[in-house]
C-alpha positions, -999 to +999 in steps of 0.1 A: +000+000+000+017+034-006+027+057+021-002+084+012-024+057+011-012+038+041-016+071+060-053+081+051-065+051+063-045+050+095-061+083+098-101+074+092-095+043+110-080+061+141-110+086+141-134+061+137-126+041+165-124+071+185-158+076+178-169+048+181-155+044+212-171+070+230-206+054+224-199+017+236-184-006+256-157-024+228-137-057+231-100-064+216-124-082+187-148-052+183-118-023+178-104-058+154-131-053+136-139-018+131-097-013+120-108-038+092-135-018+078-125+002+045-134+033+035-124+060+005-123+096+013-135+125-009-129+160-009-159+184-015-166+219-026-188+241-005-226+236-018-223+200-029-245+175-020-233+142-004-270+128-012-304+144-015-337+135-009-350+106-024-319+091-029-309+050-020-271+053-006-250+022+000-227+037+018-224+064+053-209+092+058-181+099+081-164+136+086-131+141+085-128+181+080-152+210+075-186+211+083-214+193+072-257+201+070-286+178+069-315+199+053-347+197+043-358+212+005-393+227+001-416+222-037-409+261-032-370+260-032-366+272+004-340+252+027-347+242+061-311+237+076-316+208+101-282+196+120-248+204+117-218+181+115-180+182+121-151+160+120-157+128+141-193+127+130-212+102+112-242+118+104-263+094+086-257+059+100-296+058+102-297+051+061-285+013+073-321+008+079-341+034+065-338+025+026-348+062+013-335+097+026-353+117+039-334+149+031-301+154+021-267+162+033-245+188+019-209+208+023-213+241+040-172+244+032-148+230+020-150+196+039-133+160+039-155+128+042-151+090+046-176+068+032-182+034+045-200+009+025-230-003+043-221-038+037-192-038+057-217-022+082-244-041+086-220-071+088-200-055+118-235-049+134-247-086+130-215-096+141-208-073+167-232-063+191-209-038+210-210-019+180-241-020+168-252-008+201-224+022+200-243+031+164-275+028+180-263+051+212-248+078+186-284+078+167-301+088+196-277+115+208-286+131+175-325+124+182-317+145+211-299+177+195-333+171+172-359+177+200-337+207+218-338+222+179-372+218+178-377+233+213-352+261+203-371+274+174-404+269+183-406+293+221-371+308+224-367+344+216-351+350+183-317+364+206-318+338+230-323+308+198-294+322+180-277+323+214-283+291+219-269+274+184-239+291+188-234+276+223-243+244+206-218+248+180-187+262+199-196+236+228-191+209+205-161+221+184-141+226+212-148+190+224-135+179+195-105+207+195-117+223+169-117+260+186-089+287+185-088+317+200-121+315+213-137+310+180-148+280+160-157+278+119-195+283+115-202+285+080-231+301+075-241+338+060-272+350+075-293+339+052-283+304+061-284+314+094-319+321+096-327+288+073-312+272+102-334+292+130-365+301+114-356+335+111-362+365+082-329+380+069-338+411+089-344+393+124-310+376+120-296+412+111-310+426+142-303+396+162-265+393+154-265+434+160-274+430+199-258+402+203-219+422+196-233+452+213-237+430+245-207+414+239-220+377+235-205+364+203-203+375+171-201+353+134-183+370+107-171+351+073-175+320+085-162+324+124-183+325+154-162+345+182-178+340+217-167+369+233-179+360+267-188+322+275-203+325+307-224+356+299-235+336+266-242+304+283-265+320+308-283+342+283-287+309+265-298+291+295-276+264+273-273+231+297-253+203+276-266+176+293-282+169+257-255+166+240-251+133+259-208+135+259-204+115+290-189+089+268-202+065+297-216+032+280-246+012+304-241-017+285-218-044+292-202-069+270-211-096+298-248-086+289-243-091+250-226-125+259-249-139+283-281-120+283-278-116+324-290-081+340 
């Protein structure tokens, strides 16, 4: 295998197992069988879709770099941004069972993904019941950041929802080391931005106004700055808790093996 080569795939398999990891309870023979797994990368451009609506993938996506959206398109043309993803996600391990998407998945930058056939997938799953249930764990953490979306733009003030996304987003890139200088890539203009919240152009305009003048955070070309955590986190009333990043699994691989509580 050449060098290049031999080093991308160290590289997806290392982040996969990490992530992995953090949702389960893995033997010697599960992290065996997750190293074995092979996947190609692919660079995209920001705008392009990974797959849309209606479409029957065979294989998931994995994030390596950049930023990722699941969104929803209307007969009208308007977008409904629905989750955000960055490196160490796998944003659409759901598609191993649901045969059709739902809505699509696209580049918001200039990202770097993994794909991993579904084959090898559903084999590690059948095979591997530590993993399947780490899969099944990391589908309903995103269920989770679903409802609190929900929540967020349906009785939060328009400040206080764009508050709280960017407490989402910062709290979860700097989990993953993604944040500098107190700021984190969000790619979004504020057109996006309010696809995202359920927000007219001018309400995001007047939103991201008071939230500099009171020295909250500010997004500009592509960078969310939180220029006071604390002060933004209680504005937010942002708790984490559902975000579920305990990385604490409740099942053990006795209880696969045997079936005993």
């Amino acid at each position: 295998m050449p060098t290049k080569t031999l080093a991308e795939y160290k590289r997806v398999r290392d982040l996969l197992l990490a992530k992995v990891r953090e949702h389960g309870t893995l033997t010697a023979a599960d992290e065996s069988a997750i190293c074995a797994v092979r996947a190609q990368t692919k660079a995209l451009a920001p705008g392009a879709d990974v797959v849309c609506q209606g479409d029957r993938p065979d294989v998931a996506v994995f994030v390596l770099a950049g930023m990722l959206a699941r969104y929803h398109t209307l007969p009208s043309g308007d977008r409904q941004y629905l989750s955000f993803h960055i490196k160490g996600d796998l944003p659409d391990v759901h598609g191993l069972l649901l045969s059709i998407m739902d809505h699509s998945l696209c580049a918001l930058d200039e990202a770097e993904i993994a794909v991993l056939p579904h084959e090898q997938l559903v084999h590690l799953c059948a095979r591997r019941p530590g993993i399947a249930f780490a899969f099944w764990r990391l589908t309903l953490v995103d269920a989770a950041i679903f409802r609190q979306a929900i929540t967020n733009n349906g009785i939060r003030s328009h400040a206080v929802r764009a508050a709280h996304f960017f407490c989402e987003q910062y709290f979860r890139a700097r989990e993953a080391g993604l944040v500098e200088d107190e700021s984190c890539s969000v790619p979004l203009n504020q057109s996006e931005l309010g696809q995202a919240l359920g927000m007219s152009h001018i309400s995001v305009n007047r939103t991201m106004q008071r939230l500099r003048k009171d020295r909250l955070a500010d997004l500009r070309s592509g960078r969310l700055t939180v220029l006071n955590w604390n002060a933004l986190q209680r504005f937010a009333a942002f708790d984490p808790t559902y975000l579920h990043l305990d990385k604490i699994s409740k099942v053990s691989q006795t209880r696969f093996r045997t079936g005993r509580k």
